[in-house]
LOGUKE-167870 format. One line per 10 residues: their letters; for each residue y, z, x of N, C-alpha, C, O. Coordinates in steps of 0.2 Angstrom, whole numbers, plus 5000, padded with zeros to 4 digits. Example, Ala and Ser with C-alpha at 12.3 -4.5 7.8 and 13.67 -1.06 7.14 Angstrom:
# residues 2
as> 4972 5039 5066 4978 5039 5062 4984 5039 5066 4983 5042 5071 | 4989 5035 5064 4995 5036 5068 5000 5039 5064 5006 5040 5067
# end
This chain:
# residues 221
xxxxxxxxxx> 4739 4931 5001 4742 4937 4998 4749 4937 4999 4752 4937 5004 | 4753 4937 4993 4761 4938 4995 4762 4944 4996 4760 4949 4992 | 4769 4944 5004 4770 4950 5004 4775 4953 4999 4777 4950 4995 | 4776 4961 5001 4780 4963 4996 4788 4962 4998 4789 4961 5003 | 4792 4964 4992 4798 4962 4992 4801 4966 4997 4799 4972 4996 | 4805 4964 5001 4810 4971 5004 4817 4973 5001 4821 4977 5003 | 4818 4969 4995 4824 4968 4989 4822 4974 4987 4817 4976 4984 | 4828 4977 4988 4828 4987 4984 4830 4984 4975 4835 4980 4974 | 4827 4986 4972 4829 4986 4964 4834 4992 4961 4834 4999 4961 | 4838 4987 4958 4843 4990 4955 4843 4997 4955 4847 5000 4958
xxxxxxxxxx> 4838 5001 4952 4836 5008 4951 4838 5012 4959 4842 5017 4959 | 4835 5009 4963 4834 5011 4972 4840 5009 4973 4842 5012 4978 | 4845 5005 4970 4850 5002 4974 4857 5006 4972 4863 5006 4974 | 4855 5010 4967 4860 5014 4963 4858 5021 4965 4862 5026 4965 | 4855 5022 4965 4851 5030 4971 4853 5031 4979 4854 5036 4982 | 4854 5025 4981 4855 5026 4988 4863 5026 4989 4866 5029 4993 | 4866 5021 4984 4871 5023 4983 4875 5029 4983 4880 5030 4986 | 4870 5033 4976 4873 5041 4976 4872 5046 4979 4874 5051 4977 | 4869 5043 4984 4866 5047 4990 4871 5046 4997 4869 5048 5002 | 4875 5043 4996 4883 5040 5001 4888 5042 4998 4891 5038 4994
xxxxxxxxxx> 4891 5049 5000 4895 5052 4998 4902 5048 4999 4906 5049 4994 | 4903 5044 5005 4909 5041 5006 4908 5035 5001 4913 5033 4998 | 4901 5030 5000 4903 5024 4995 4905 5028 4986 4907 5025 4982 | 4904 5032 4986 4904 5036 4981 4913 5038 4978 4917 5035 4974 | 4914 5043 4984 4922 5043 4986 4926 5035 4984 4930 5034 4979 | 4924 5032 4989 4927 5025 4989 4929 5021 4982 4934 5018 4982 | 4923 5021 4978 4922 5018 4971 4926 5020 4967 4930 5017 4963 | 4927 5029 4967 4929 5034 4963 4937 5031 4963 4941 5029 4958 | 4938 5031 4970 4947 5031 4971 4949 5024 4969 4955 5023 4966 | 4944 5018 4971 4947 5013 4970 4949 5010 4961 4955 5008 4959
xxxxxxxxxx> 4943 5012 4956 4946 5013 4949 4950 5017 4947 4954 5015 4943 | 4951 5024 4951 4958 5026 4951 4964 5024 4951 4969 5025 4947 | 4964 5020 4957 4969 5015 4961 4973 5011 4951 4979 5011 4948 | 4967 5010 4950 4970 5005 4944 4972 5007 4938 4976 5003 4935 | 4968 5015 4936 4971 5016 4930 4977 5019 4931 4981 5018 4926 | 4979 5023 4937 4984 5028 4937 4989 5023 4937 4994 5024 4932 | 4989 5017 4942 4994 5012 4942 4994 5009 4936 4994 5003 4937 | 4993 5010 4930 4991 5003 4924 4992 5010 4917 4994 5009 4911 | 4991 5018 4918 4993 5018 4913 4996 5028 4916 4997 5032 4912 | 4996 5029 4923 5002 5034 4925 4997 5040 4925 4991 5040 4923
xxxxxxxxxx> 4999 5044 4929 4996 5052 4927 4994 5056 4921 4989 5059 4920 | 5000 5053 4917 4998 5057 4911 4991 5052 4905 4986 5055 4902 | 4994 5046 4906 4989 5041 4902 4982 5040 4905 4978 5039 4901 | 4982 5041 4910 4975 5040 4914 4969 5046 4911 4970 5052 4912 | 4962 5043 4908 4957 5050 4910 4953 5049 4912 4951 5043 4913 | 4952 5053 4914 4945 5055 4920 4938 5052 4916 4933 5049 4918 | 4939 5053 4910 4931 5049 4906 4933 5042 4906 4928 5038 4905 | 4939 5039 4907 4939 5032 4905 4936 5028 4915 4933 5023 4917 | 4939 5034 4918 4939 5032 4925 4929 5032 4928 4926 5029 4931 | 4929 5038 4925 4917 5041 4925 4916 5030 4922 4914 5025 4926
xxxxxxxxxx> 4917 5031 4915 4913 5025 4914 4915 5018 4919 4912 5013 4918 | 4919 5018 4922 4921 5010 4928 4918 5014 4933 4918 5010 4938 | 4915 5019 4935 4915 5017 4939 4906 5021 4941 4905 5025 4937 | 4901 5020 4948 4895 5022 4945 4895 5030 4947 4891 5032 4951 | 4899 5035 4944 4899 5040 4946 4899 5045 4940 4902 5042 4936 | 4898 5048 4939 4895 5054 4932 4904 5057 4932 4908 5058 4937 | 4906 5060 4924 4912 5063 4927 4912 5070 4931 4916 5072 4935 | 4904 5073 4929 4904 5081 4932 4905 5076 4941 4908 5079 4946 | 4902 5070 4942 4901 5071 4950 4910 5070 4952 4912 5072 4958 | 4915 5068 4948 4920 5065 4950 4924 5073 4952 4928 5075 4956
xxxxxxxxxx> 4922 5078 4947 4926 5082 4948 4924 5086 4951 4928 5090 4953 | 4917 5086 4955 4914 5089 4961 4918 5087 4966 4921 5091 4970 | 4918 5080 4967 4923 5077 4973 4930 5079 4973 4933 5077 4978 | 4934 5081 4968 4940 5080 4967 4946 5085 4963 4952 5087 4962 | 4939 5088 4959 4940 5097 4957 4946 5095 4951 4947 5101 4948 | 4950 5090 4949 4955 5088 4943 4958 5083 4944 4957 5080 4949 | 4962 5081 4939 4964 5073 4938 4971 5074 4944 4972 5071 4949 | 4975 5080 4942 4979 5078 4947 4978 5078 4954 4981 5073 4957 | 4972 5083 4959 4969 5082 4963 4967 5073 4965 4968 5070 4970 | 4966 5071 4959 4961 5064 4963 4968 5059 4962 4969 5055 4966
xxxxxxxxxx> 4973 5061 4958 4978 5056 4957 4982 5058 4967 4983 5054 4971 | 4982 5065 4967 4984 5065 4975 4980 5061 4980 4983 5057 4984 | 4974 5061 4980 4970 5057 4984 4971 5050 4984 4971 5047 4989 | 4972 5047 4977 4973 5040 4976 4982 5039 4980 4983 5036 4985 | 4985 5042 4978 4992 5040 4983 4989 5041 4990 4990 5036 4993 | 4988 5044 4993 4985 5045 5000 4981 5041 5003 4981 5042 5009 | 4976 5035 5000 4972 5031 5000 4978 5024 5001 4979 5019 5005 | 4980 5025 4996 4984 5018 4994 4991 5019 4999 4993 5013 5000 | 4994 5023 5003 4997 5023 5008 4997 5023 5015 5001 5022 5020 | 4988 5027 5016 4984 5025 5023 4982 5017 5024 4982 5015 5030
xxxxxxxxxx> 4980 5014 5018 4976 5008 5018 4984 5002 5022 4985 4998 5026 | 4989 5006 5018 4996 5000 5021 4999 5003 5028 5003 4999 5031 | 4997 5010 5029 5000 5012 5037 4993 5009 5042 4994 5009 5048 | 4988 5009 5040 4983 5007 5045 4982 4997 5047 4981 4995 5052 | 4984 4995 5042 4986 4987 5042 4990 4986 5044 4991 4981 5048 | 4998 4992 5044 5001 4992 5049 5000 4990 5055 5002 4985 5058 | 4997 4995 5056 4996 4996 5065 4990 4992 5068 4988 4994 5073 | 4987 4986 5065 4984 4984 5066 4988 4975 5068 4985 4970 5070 | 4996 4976 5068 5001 4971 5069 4999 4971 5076 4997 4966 5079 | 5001 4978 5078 4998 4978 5085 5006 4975 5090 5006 4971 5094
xxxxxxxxxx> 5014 4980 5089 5019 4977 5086 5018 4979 5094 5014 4975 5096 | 5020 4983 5098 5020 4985 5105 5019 4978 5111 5022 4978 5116 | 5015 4975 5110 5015 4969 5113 5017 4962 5113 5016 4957 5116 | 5022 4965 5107 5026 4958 5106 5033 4959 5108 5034 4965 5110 | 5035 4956 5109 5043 4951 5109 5048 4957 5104 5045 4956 5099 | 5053 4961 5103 5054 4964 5099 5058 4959 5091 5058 4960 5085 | 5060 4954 5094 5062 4950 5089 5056 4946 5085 5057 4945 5079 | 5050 4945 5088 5042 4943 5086 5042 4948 5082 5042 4947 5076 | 5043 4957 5084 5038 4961 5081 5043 4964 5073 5041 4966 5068 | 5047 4963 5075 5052 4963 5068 5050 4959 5064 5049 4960 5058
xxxxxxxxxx> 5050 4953 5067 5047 4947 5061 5043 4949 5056 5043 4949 5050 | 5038 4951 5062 5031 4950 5059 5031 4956 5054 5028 4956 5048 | 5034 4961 5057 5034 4969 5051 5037 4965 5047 5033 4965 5042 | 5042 4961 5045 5045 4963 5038 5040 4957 5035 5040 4958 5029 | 5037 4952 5037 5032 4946 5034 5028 4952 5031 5030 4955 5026 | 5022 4954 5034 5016 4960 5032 5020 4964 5027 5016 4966 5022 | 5025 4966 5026 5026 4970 5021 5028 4967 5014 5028 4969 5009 | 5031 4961 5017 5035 4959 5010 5026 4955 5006 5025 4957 5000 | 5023 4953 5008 5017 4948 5009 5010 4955 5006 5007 4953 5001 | 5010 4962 5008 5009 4967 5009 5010 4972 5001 5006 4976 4998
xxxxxxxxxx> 5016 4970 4998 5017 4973 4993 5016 4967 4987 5014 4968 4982 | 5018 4961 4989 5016 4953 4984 5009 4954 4983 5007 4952 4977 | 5004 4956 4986 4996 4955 4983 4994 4962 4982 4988 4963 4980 | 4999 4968 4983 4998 4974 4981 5000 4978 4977 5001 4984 4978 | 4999 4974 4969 5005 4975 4962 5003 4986 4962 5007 4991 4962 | 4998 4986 4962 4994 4994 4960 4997 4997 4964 5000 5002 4962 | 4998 4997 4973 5004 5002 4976 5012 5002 4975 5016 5006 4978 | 5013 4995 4971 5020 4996 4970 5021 5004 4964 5024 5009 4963 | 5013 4998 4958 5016 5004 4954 5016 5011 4954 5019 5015 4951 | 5011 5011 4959 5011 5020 4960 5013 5024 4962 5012 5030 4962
xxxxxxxxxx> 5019 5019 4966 5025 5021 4970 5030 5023 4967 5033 5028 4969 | 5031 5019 4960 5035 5019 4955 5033 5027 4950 5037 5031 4949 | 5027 5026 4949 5024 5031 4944 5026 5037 4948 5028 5042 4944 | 5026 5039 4956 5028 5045 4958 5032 5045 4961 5033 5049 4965 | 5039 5040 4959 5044 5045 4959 5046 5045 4950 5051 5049 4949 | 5043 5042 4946 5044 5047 4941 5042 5054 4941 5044 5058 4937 | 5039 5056 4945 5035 5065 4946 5042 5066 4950 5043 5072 4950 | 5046 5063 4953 5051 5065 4960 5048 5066 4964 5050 5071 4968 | 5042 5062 4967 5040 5063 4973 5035 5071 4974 5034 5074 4979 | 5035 5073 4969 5031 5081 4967 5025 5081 4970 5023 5086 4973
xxxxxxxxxx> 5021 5076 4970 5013 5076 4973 5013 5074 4980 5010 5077 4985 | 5019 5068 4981 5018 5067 4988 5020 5073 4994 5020 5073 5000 | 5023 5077 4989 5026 5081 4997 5021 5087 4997 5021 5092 5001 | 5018 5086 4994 5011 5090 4994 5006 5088 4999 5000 5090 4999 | 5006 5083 5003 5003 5078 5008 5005 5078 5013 5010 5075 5015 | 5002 5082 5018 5002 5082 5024 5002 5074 5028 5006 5072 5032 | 4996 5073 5026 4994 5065 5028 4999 5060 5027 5001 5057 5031 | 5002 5060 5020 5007 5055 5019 5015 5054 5021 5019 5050 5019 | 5015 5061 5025 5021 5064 5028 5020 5061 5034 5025 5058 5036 | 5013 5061 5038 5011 5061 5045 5010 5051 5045 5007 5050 5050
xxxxxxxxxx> 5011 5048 5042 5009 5043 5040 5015 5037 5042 5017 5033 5045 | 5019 5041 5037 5025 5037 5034 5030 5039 5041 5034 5035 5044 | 5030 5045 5044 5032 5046 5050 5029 5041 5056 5032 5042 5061 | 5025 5038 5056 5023 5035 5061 5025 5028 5059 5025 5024 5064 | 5028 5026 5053 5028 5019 5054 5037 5021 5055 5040 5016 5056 | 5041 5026 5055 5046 5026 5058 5045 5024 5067 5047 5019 5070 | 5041 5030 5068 5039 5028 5077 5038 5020 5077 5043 5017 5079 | 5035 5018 5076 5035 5011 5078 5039 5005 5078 5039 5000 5081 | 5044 5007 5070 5049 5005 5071 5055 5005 5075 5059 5000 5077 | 5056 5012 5076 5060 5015 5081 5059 5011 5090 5063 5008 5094
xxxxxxxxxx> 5053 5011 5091 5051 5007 5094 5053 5002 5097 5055 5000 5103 | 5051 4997 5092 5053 4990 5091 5063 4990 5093 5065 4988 5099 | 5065 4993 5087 5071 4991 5087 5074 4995 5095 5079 4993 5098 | 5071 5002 5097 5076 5002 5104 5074 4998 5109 5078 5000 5114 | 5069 4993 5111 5068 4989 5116 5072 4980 5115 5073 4976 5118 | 5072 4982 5108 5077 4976 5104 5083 4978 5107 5086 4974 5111 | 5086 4984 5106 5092 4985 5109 5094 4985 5116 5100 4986 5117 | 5089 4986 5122 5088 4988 5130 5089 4979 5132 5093 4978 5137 | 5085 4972 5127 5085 4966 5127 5090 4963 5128 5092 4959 5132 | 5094 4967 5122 5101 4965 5119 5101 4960 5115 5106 4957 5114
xxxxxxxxxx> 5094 4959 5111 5093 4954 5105 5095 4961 5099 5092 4960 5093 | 5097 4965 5100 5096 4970 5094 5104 4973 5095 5107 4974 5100 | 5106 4975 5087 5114 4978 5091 5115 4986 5090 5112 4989 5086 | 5119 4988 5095 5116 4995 5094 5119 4999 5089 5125 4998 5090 | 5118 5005 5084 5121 5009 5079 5117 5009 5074 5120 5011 5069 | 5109 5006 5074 5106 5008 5067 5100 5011 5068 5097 5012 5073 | 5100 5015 5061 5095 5020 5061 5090 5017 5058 5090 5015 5053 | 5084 5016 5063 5079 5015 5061 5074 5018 5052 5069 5015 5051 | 5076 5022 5050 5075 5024 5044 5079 5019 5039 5077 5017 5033 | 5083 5019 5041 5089 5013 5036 5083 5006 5036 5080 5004 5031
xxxxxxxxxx> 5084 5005 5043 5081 4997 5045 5074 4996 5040 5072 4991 5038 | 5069 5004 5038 5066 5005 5036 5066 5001 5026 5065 4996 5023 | 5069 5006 5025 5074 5005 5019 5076 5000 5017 5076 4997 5011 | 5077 4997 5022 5082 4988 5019 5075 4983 5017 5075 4978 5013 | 5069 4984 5022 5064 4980 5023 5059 4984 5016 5058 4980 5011 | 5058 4989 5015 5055 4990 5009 5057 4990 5004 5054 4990 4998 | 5063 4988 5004 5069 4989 4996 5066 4980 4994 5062 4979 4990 | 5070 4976 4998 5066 4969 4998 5061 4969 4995 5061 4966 4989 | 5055 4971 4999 5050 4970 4998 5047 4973 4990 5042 4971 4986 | 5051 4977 4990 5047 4982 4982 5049 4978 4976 5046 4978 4971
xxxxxxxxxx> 5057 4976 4978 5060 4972 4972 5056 4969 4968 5055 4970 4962 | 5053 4964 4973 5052 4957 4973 5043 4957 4966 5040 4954 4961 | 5043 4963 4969 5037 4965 4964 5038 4969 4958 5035 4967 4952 | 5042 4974 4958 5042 4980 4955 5047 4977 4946 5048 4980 4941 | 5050 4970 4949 5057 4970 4945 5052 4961 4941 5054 4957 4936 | 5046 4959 4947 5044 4953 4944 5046 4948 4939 5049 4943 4940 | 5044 4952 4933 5043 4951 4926 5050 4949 4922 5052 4943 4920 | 5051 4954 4923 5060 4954 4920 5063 4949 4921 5065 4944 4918 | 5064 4950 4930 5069 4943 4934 5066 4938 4931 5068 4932 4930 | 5059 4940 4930 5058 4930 4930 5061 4928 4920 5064 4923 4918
xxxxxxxxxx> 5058 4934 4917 5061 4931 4912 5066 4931 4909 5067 4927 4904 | 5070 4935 4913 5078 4935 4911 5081 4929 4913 5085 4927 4909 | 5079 4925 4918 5082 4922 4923 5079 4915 4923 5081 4910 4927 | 5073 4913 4918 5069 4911 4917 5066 4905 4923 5068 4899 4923 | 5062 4909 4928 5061 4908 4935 5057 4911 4937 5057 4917 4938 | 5050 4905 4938 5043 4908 4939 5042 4910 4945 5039 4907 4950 | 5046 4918 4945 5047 4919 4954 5039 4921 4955 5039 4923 4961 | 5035 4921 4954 5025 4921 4957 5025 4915 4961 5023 4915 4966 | 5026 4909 4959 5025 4903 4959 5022 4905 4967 5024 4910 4970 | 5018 4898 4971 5018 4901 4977 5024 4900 4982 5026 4903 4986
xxxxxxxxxx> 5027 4893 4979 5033 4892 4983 5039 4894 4983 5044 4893 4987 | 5040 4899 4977 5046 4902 4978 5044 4910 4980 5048 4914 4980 | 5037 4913 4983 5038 4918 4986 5039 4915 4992 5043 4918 4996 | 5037 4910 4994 5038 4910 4999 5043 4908 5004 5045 4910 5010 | 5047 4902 4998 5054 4905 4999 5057 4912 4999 5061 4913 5004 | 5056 4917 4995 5058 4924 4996 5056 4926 5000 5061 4929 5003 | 5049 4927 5005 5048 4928 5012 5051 4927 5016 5051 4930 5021 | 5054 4921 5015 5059 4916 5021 5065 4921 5022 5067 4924 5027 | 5067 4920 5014 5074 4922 5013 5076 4930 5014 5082 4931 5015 | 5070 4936 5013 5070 4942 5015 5069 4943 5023 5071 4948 5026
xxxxxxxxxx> 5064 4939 5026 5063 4941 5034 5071 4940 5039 5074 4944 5043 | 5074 4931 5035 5081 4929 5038 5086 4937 5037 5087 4940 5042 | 5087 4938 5031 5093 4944 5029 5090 4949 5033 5095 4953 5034 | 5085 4953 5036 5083 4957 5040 5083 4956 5048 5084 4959 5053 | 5083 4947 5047 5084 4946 5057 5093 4949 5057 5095 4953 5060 | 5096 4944 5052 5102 4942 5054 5106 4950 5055 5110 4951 5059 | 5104 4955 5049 5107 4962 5052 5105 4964 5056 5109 4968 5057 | 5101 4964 5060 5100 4968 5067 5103 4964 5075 5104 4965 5080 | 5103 4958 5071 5105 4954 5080 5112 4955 5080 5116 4955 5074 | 5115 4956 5087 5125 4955 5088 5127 4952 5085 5124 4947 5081
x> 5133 4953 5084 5138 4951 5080 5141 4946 5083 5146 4943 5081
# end
């Protein structure tokens, strides 16, 4: 006698699904993630977003009550996933010149396989930053990857591998600016300039060459 399957069927496997409020969530924000980055707030809808993904629209608006509500959620998603990778550097027990390295590699490396949070970066400051300062969380977020850099760089400066007079919010800025370029301007540069910056060996030259212009401002003069 064969026994019976313990393989739940599609039917059961999509029931138990919508019976997990968090894979539900999760799904919802992740097709989010793509349309909002791919065609903006205004172009994005809510029925095109129902059909990708296994959630009904009445359930999307249960969880998220309107488009701009979920588009707030998807920035908030898309900038905890990159402050929690952050801190999983784990930069406190390195070497301060190690732990600078390594922040500015993860972020440049960080934004290079994450085209959807350049753009949704881009798409809200077309808003002027309107949604984000409505975000407790992405306030409390982006404030802490100051602390750790601040961090970094004042025990850089106590070594005296680090020089002293900058603002860690700058050092901030110079390392994102880099890093955003490289993605946000892609296309252009390459076809202006006609230079397959994707290529893998020229990001990786641009990784080289962006970590170097980051060490070399912070060390003595």
């Amino acid at each position: 006698m064969t026994a019976p399957s313990t393989k739940a069927s599609p039917p059961a496997a999509r029931r138990r699904r919508k019976n997990n409020p968090e894979s539900v969530r999760a799904d919802i924000l992740a097709v989010a993630t793509r349309e909002f980055s791919e065609k903006g707030l205004s172009g994005a809808r809510i029925d095109e977003i129902a059909e990708k993904t296994r959630a009904s629209k009445r359930m999307i608006y249960y969880y998220f009550n309107d488009k701009e509500t979920l588009y707030l959620h998807t920035l908030e998603a898309a900038y905890q996933k990159v402050r929690l990778q952050e801190a999983e550097l784990d930069l406190d027990h390195l070497a301060p010149l190690e732990a600078l390295s390594r922040l500015v590699r993860f972020t440049f490396c960080h934004h290079a396989k994450n085209p959807d949070f350049i753009r949704l970066v881009m798409i809200e400051n077309i808003h002027h930053g309107r949604f984000l300062a409505q975000s407790e969380l992405i306030q409390s977020l982006n404030a802490g990857v100051i602390d750790v850099l601040t961090n970094v760089y004042s025990r850089g400066v106590e070594e005296g591998c680090f020089r002293e007079g900058l603002d860690p919010r700058e050092l901030h800025w110079l390392i994102s600016a880099l890093s955003f370029f490289n993605v946000s301007n892609q296309h252009t540069f390459s076809r202006i300039f006609d230079w397959h910056q994707a290529a893998p060996e020229n990001q990786q030259k641009l990784e080289d060459h962006v970590t170097d212009m980051v060490m070399r401002y912070v060390r003595p003069n």
